[in-house]
C-alpha positions in Angstrom: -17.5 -24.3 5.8 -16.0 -22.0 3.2 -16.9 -18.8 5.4 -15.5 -20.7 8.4 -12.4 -21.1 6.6 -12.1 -17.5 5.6 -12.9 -16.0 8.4 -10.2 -18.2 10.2 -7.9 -16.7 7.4 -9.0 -13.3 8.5 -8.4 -13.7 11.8 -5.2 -15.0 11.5 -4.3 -11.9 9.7 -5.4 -9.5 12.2 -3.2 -12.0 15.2 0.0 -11.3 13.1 0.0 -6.9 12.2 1.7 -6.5 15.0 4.9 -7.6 13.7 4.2 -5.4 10.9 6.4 -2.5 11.7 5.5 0.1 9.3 2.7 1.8 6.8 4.3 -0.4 3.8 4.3 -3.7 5.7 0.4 -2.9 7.0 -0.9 -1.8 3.4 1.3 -5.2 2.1 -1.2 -7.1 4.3 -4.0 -5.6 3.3 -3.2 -5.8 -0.6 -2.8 -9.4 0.6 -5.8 -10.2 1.9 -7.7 -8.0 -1.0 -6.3 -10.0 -3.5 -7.1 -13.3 -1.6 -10.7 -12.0 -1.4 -11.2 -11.8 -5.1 -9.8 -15.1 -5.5 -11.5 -16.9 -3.5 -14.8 -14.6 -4.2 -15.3 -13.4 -0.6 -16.3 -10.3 1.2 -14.0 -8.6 3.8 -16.3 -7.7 6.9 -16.2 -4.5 7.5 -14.6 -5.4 11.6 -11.7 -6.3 9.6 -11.2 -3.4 7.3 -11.7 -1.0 10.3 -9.2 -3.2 12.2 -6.6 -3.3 9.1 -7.3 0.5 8.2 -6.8 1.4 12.1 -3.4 -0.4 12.3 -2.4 1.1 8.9 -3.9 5.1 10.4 -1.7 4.3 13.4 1.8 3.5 11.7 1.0 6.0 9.4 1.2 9.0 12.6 -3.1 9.3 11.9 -3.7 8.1 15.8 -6.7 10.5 16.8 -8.4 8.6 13.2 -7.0 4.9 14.3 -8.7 5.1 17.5 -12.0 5.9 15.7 -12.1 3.0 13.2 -11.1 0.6 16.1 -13.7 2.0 18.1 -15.9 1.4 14.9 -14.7 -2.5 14.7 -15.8 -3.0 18.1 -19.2 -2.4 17.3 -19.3 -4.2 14.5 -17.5 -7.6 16.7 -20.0 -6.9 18.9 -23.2 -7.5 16.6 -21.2 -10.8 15.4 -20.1 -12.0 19.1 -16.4 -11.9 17.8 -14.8 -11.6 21.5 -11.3 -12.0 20.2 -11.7 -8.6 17.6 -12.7 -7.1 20.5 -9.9 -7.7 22.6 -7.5 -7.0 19.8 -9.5 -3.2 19.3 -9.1 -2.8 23.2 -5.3 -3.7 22.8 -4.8 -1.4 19.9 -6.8 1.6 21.0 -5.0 1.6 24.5 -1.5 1.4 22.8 -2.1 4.3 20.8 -3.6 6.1 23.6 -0.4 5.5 25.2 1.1 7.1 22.2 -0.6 10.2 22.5 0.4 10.6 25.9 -3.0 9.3 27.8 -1.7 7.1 30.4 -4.9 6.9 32.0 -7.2 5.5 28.5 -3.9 4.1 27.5 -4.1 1.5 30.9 -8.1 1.6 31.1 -8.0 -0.5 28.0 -5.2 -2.4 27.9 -6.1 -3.8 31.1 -9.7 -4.2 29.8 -7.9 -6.2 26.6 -5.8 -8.2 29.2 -9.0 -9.1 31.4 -10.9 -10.2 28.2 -9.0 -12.0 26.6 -11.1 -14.7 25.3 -9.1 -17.8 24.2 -5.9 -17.6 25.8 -4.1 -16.1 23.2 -0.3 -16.3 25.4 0.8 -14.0 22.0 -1.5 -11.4 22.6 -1.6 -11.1 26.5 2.5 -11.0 25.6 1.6 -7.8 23.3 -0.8 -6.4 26.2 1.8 -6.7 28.7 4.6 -5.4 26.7 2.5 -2.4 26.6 1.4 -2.0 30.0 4.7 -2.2 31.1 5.7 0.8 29.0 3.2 2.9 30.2 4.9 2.3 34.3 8.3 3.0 32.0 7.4 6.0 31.0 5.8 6.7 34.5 9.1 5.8 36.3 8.5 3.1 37.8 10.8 1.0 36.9 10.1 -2.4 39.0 6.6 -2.2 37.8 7.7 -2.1 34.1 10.1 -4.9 34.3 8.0 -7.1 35.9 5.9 -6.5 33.0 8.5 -6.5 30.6 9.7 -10.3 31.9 6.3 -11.4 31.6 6.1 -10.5 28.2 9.5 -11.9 27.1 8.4 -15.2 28.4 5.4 -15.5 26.3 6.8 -14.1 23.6 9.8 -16.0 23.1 7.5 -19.0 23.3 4.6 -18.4 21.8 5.3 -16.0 19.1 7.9 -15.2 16.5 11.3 -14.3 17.8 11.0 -10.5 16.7 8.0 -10.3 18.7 10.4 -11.2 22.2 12.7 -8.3 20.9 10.5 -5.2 22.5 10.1 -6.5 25.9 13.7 -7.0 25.2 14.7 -3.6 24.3 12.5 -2.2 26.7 14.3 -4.0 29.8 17.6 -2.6 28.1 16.4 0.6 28.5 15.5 0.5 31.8 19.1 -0.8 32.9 20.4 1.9 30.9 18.8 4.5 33.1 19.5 2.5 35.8 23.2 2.5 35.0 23.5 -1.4 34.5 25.5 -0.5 31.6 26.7 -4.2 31.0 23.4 -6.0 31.4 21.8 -3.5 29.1 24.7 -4.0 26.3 24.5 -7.8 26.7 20.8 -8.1 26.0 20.7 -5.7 22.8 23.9 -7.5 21.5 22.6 -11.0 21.6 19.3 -9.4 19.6 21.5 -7.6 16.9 21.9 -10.9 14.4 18.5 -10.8 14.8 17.3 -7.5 14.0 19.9 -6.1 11.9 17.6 -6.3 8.6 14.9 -4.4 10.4 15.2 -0.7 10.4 12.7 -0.1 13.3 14.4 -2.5 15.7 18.0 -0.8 14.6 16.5 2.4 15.5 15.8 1.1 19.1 19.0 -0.4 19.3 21.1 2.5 18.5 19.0 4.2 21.1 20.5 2.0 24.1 23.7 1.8 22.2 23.4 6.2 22.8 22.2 5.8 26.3 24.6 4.0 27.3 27.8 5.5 25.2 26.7 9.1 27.3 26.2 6.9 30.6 30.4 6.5 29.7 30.7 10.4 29.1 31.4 9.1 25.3 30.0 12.3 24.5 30.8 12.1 20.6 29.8 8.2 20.5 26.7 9.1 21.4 26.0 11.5 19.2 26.6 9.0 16.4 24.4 6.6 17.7 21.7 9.5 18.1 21.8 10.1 14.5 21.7 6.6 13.8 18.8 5.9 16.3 17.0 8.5 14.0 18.2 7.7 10.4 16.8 3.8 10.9 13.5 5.2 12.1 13.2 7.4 8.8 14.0 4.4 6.8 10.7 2.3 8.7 8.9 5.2 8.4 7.0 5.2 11.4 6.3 8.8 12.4 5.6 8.2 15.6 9.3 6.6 16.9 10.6 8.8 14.4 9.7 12.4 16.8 10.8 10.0 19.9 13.9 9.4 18.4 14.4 13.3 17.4 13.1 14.1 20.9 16.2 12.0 22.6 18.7 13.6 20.5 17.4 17.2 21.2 17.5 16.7 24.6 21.1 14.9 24.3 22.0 18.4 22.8 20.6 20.2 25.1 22.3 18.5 28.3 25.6 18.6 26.6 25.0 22.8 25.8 25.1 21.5 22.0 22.8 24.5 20.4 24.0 24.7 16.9 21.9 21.7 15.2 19.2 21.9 18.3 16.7 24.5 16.9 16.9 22.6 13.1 16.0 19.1 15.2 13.6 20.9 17.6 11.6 22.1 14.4 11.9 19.1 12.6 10.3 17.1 15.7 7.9 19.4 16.9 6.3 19.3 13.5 6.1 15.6 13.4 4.9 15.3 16.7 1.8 18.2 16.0 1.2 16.0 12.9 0.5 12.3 14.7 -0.7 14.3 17.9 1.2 13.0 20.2 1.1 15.6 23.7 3.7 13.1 25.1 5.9 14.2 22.8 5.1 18.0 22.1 5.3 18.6 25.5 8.7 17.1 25.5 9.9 19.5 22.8 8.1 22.1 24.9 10.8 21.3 28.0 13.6 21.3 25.5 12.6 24.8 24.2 12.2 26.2 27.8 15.5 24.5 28.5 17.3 26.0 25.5 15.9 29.7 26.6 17.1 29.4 29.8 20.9 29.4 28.6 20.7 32.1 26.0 22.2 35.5 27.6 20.8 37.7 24.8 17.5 39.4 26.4 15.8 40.0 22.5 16.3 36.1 21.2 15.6 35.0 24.8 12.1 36.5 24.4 11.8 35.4 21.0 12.0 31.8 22.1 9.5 32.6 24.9 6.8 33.8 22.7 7.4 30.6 20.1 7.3 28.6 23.0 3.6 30.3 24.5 2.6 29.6 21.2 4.0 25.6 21.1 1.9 25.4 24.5 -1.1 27.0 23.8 -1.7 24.9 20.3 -1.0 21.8 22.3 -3.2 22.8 24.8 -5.8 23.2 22.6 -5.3 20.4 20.5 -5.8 18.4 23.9 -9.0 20.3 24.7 -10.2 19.1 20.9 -9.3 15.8 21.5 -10.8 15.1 24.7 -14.2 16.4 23.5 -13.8 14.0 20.6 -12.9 11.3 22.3 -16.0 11.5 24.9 -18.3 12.1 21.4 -16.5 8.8 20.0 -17.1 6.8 23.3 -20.6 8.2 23.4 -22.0 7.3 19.9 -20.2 3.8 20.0 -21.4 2.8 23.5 -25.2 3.5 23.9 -26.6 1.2 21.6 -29.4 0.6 23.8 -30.6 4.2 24.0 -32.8 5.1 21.2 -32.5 8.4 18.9 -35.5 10.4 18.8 -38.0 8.8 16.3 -35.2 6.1 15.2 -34.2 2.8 15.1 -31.6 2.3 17.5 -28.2 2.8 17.1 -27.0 -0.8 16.7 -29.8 -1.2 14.2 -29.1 2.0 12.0 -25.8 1.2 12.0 -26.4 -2.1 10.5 -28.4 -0.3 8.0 -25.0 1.6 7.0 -22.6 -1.1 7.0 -25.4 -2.9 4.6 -24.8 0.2 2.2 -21.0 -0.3 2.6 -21.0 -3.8 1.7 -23.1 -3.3 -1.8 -21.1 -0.1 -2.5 -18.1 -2.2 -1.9 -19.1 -5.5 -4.3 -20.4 -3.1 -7.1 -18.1 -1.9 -9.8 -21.1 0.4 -11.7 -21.8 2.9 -8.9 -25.3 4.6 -10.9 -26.9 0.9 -10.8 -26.6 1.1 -7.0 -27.5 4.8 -6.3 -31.1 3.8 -6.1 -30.5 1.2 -3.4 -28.9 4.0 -1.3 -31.9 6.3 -1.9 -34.4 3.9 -0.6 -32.4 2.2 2.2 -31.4 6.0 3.5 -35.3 6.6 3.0 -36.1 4.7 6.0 -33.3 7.4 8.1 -34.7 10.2 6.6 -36.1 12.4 3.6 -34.2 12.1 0.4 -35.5 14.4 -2.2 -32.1 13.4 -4.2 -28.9 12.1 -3.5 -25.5 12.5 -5.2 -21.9 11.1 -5.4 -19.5 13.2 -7.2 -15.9 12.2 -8.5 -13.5 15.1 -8.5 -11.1 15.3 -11.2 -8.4 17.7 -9.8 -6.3 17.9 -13.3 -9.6 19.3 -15.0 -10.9 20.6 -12.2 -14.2 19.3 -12.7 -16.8 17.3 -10.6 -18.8 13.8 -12.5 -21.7 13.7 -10.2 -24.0 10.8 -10.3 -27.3 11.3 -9.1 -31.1 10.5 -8.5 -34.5 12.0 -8.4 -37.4 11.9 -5.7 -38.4 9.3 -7.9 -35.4 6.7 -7.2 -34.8 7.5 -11.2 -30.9 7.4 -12.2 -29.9 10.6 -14.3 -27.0 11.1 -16.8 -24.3 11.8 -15.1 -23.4 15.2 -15.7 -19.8 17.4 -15.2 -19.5 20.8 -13.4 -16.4 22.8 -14.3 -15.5 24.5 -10.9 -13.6 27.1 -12.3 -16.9 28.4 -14.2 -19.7 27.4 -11.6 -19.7 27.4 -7.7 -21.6 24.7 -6.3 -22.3 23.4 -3.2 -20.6 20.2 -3.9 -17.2 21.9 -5.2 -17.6 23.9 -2.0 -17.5 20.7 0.2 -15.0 18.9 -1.8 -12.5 22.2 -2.0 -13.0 23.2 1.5 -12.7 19.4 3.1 -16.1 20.5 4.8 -18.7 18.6 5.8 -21.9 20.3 6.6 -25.9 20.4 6.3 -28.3 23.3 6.7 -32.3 23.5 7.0 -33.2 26.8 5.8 -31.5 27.9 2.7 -32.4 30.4 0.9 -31.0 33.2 -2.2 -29.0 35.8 -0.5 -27.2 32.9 1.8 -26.6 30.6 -0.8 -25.0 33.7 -2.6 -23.0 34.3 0.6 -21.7 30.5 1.0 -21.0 30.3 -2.7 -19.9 33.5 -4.4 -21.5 35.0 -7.4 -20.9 32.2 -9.6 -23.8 30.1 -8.3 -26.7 29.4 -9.7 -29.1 31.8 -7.3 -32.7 29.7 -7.5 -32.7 27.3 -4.5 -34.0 24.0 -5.4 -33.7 22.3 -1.9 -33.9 23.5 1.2 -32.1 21.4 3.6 -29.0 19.7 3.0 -26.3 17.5 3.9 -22.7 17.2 2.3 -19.3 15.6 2.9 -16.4 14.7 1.1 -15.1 11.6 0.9 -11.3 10.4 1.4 -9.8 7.8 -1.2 -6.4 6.3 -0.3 -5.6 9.8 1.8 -7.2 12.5 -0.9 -10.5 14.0 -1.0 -11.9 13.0 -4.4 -15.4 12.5 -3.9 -17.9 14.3 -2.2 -21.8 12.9 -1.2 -25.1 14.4 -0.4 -28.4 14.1 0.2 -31.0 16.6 0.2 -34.8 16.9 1.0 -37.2 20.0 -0.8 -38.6 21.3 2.6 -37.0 22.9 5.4 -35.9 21.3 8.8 -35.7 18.1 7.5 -32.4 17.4 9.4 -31.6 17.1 12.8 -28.1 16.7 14.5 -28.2 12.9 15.1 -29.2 12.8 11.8 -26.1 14.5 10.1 -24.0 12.0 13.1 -25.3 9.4 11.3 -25.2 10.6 7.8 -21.1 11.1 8.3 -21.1 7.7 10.0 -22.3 6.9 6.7 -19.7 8.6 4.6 -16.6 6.2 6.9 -17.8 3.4 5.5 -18.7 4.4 2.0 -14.9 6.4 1.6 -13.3 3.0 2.8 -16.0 1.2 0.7 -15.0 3.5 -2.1 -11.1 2.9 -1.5 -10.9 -0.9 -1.4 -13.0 -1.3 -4.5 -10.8 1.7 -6.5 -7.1 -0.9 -4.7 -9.2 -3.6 -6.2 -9.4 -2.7 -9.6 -5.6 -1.4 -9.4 -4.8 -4.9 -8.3 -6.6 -6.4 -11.1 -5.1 -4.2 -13.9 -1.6 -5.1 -12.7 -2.3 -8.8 -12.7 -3.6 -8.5 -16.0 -1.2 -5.9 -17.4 2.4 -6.2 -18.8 4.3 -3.9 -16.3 7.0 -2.7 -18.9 4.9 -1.9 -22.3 1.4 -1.4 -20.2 -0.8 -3.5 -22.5 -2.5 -7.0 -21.8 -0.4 -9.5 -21.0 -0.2 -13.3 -21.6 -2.8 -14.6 -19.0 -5.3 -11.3 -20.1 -5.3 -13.2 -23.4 -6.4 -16.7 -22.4 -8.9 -14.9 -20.0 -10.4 -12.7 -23.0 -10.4 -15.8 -25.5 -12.8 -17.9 -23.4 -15.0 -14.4 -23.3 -14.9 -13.5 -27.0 -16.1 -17.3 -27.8 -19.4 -17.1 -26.0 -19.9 -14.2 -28.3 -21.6 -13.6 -31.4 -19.4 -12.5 -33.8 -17.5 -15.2 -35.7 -15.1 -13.8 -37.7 -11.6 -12.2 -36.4 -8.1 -11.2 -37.6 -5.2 -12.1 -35.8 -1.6 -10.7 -36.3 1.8 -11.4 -34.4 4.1 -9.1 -34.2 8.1 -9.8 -33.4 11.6 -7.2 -33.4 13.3 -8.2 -35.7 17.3 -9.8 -34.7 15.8 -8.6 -31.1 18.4 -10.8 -29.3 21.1 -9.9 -31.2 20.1 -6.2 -30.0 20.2 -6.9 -26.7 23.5 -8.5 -26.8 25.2 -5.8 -28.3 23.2 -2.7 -26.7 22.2 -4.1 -23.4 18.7 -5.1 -21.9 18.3 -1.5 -20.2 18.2 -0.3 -24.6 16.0 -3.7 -24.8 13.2 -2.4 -22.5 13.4 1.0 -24.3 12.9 -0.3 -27.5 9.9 -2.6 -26.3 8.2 0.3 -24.8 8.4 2.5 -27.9 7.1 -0.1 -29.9 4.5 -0.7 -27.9 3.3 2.5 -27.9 3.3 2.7 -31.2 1.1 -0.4 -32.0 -1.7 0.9 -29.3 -1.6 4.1 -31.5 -2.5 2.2 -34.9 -4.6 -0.4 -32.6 -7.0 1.1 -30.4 -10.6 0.7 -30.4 -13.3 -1.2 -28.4 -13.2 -4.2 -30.6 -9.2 -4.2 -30.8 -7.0 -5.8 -27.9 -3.1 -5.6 -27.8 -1.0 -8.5 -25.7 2.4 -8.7 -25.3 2.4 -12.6 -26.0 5.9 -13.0 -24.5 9.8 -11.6 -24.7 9.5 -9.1 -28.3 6.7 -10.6 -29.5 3.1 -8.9 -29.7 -0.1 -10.2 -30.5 -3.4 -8.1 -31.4 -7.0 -9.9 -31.7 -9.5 -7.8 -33.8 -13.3 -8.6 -33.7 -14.4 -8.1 -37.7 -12.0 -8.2 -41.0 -11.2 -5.7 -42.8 -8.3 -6.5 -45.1 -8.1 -2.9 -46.7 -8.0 -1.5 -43.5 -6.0 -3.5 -41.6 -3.2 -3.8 -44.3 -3.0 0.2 -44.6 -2.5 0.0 -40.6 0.4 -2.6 -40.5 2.5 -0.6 -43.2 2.3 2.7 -41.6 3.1 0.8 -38.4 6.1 -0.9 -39.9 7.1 2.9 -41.5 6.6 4.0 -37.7 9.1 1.7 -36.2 11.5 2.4 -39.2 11.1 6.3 -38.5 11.5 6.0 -35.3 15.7 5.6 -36.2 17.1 3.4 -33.6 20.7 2.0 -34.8 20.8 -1.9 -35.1 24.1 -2.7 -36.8 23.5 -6.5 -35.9 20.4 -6.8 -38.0 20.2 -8.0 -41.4 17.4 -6.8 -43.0 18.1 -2.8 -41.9 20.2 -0.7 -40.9 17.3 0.3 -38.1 15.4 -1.3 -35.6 12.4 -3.0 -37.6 9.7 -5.8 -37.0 8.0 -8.4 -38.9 4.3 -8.8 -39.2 2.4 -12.3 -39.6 -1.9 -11.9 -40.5 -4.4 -14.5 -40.5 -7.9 -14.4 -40.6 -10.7 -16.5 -38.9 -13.3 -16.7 -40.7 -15.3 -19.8 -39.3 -16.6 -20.2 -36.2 -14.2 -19.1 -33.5 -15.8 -21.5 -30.9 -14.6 -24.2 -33.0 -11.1 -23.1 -32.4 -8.3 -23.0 -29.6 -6.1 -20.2 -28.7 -3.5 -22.4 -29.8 -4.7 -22.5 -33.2 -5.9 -19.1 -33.4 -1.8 -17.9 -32.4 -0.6 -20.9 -34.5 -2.0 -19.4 -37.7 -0.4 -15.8 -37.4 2.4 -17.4 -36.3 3.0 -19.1 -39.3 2.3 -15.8 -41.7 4.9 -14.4 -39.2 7.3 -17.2 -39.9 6.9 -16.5 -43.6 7.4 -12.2 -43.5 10.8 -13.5 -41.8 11.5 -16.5 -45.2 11.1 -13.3 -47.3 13.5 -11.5 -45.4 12.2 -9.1 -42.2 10.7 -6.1 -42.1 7.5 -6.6 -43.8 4.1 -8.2 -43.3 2.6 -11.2 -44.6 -0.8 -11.9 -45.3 -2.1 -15.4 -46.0 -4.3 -14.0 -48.2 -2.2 -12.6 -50.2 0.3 -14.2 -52.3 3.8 -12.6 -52.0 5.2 -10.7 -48.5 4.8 -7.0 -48.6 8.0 -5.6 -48.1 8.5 -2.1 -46.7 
């Protein structure tokens, strides 16, 4: 019932990241639903990390990469029967086909998506026709898209959230724009503005229209302004994609109105964000603006000038497309023959379960050696693995941590290779962004590949590498290799960098876990442990063997008082210094440092050591007194300066609460501050020690 329940949860999710309008809102989501997964001790199917990853790909300009993971999520929904996921994929791979310029993918699957939807969903088929209807919109025809566009509204505005109604919406404003229903258009985006006026995506849209129409009135300069607007509001949502269709508008606004002194600057600016998300819809519109602007310029030299930069614009789009098409056939191909079986292989649907298994244990480990075995053998099945390595680039030091196993399935000390001393074929991969394998290596072309800093002997003939992507940098790299030659076939190395998808988004949720984790468990000003870290790390250090502790409490002395006469902003500054210094004089693996609330800090030892411990609390408290900070409130100094309680457990520790553990430095604190501030006192000891 509990997977039922979770999987509802999910599903939910994916119904609402539509309305998530930009990169930030999508990776919000996702932090969301990572953090509800450790919570409630659950695994995130790997459909619904493609699906999230996809929608997150797509705001973030990556289309050619979001249509791969959702192609990747169908298969996946299509193992577990999940008709709605599937839909949903269909949906978003034909919008962003659409987006990209493909009109003819763009209404293959959105039609497919409207035709399969499986429950209903009036919210969805609202989304699918929405999009359709743009697609006859940017065709030109015009009855087509509205009739779409009303649909749409009408499920929307009663089946979804009102935000949701405002794209249809816009969309019909548009179209009366062109069609010089200047009034219509004006009343529909005015009764939306109350609406959307906090959302920079929607304002975007709106100053669009607001342009349109303004030059339908020959309010040349109005428009203008609402041009620039149309464009600052899609900067500020940060959604690449509107962001070049908004620059495209205003360069051709420029160009109809002869308006060439910002053009080239906007043309630039646009064109590159349009190469970027690879959009041809929109680099060929840039294109027709550049041909447009060469037209009107009289000077024969710059007129040619133009001409060759625009040959160039063309033929890089046109090859783009070329690359494209091939990898879209290669995508549909792989993720639609699960019935035909690879040459000596399971079939497709079978080895890719085989991969998303790997994922999954990748993903739930947090000690990536222990599992390194597992992925030997399971691979073992695929095909020879002599060894097999992950490495961890560190690009500061320039070095590579490679993990890594034996034809034996035995884990080996991780060992680091400095790159700036040793070529490898790792560091190649990892430096280069390349992945590649080869069957017959030998001496002079390893020499060749690497440079003359490699080692020359040739321990393994064939090879496969990659590097691996963690939140949008390459900081890993993987291989496997096999002693003998030919060992590796094409499909094999197709399946091998099918592998490395799931492991890099594998690798990336468990590195956003951990982050998630330190900041719940972290102060965010001073960066140590904070209060709930401390009643965590008690039960812990109960169940363990040691019995004897020291605990000491740490407060600012008159730290109000500072505050109220040098502000909070000096507060935070003197927390943060003082903080730092008590890590210095406290670090170790048995030592832990809380911030136990407002100025005051607690540290839990494992062991006493009296000698020690006292020797570290006075040059702390000569520390904060060096550190010369006016305090002319205080009355114990003339500088900022703390007080110090210390008590020592030495009974049983399971016997005790936190409560009483606290209590008892409390009270030694409570006593430094009876014999004045700025000292520590020891229970053990029979007078403060006063610095």
């Amino acid at each position: 019932m509990a997977n039922e329940l979770w999987t509802s949860y999910l599903l939910e999710q994916v119904r609402q990241l539509p309305i998530a309008s930009s990169k930030q809102q999508v990776q919000f989501r996702l932090n969301t639903i990572t953090s509800e997964s450790l919570r409630q001790n659950q695994s995130i199917p790997p459909q619904f990390e493609f699906i999230f990853q996809g929608f997150l790909y797509s705001r973030s300009g990556r289309l050619i990469e979001s249509i791969n993971l959702f192609f990747d999520a169908i298969t996946f929904a299509q193992q577990n029967k999940q008709e709605f996921l599937i839909c949903f994929c269909h949906y978003n791979i034909g919008t962003v086909y659409g987006m990209l310029g493909n009109y003819f993918y763009a209404h293959k699957f959105l039609t497919k998506a409207e035709k399969s939807n499986p429950i209903g969903d009036c919210y969805i088929i609202g989304l699918i026709k929405n999009n359709i209807g743009d697609i006859f919109l940017q065709l030109g025809n015009f009855n087509e898209a509205l009739a779409h566009f009303e649909e749409a509204t009408l499920l929307l505005q009663q089946h979804a959230h009102k935000l949701s109604a405002a794209v249809p919406l816009f969309n019909i404003a548009e179209i009366k724009a062109k069609q010089c229903h200047f009034d219509e258009a004006l009343n529909i985006i005015n009764t939306l503005f109350d609406d959307i006026k906090e959302e920079p995506r929607f304002l975007g849209f709106y100053y669009k229209i607001k342009a349109e129409i303004a030059n339908g009135h020959h309010n040349i300069d109005e428009a203008e302004a609402f041009h620039l607007l149309s464009i600052e509001n899609m900067c500020r949502s940060q959604n690449d994609y509107y962001q070049a269709e908004m620059l495209l508008d205003y360069c051709q606004y420029l160009t109809s109105h002869h308006k060439y002194e910002m053009l080239d600057t906007y043309i630039e600016r646009g064109l590159s964000i349009a190469k970027s998300i690879e959009s041809d819809k929109l680099i060929d519109g840039f294109n027709d603006i550049i041909l447009l602007r060469i037209k009107d310029i009289p000077a024969i030299e710059i007129r040619e000038q133009y001409y060759q930069t625009l040959t160039s614009s063309l033929l890089n789009s046109r090859r783009e497309l070329l690359k494209r098409e091939s990898d879209y056939l290669q995508q549909l191909y792989r993720l639609n023959t699960a019935k035909l079986q690879l040459s000596t292989m399971k079939s497709l649907s079978d080895n890719l379960a085989l991969v998303n298994k790997i994922g999954q244990y990748i993903n739930n480990s947090t000690d990536i050696q222990s599992i390194l075995p597992t992925i030997q053998q399971d691979l073992s099945t695929l095909f020879q693995t002599d060894t097999l390595a992950l490495g961890f680039y560190d690009k500061e030091a320039d070095s590579i941590s490679i993990h890594y196993l034996d034809e034996n399935h035995t884990p080996k000390t991780p060992y680091v290779t400095n790159c700036k001393n040793e070529a490898t074929y790792m560091s190649y991969c990892i430096k280069s962004n390349s992945a590649f394998y080869f069957n017959h290596m030998n001496s002079e072309q390893k020499v060749t590949m690497l440079g003359d800093k490699c080692d020359r002997k040739v321990h393994f003939k064939s090879v496969m590498f990659s590097p691996i992507k963690i939140n949008g940098e390459i900081q890993a790299g993987f291989t496997v290799q096999a002693k003998e030659s030919y060992q590796y076939q094409a499909f094999h190395f197709e399946l091998f960098t099918q592998l490395i998808n799931y492991i890099s988004i594998a690798l990336e949720n468990q590195y956003n876990r951990q982050q998630l984790l330190y900041l719940s468990q972290t102060d965010h000003l001073t960066q140590v442990w904070n209060r709930k870290s401390l009643d965590a790390h008690f039960l812990q250090l109960k169940k363990q063997p040691s019995n004897v502790y020291t605990s000491i409490m740490i407060d600012i002395d008159h730290y109000k008082e500072y505050n109220d006469t040098y502000g909070h902003i000096a507060g935070d500054k003197i927390l943060i210094k003082i903080s730092k210094l008590i890590k210095e004089h406290f670090h170790g693996l048995n030592t832990e440092v809380y911030r136990y609330g407002g100025d005051e800090f607690f540290i839990l030892i494992a062991g006493i050591n009296k000698e020690k411990t006292q020797g570290k609390l006075y040059s702390l408290l000569k520390a904060i007194k060096y550190l010369f900070i006016p305090h002319e409130k205080s009355t114990c100094s003339h500088y900022v300066s703390a007080s110090i309680g210390i008590s020592y457990i030495e009974e049983g520790l399971h016997t005790l609460t936190l409560s009483q553990v606290v209590d008892r430095a409390d009270k030694a604190l409570y006593k430094a501050k009876e014999m004045g501030r700025d000292c520590y006192y020891d229970f053990s000891q029979t007078e403060a020690l006063i610095q």
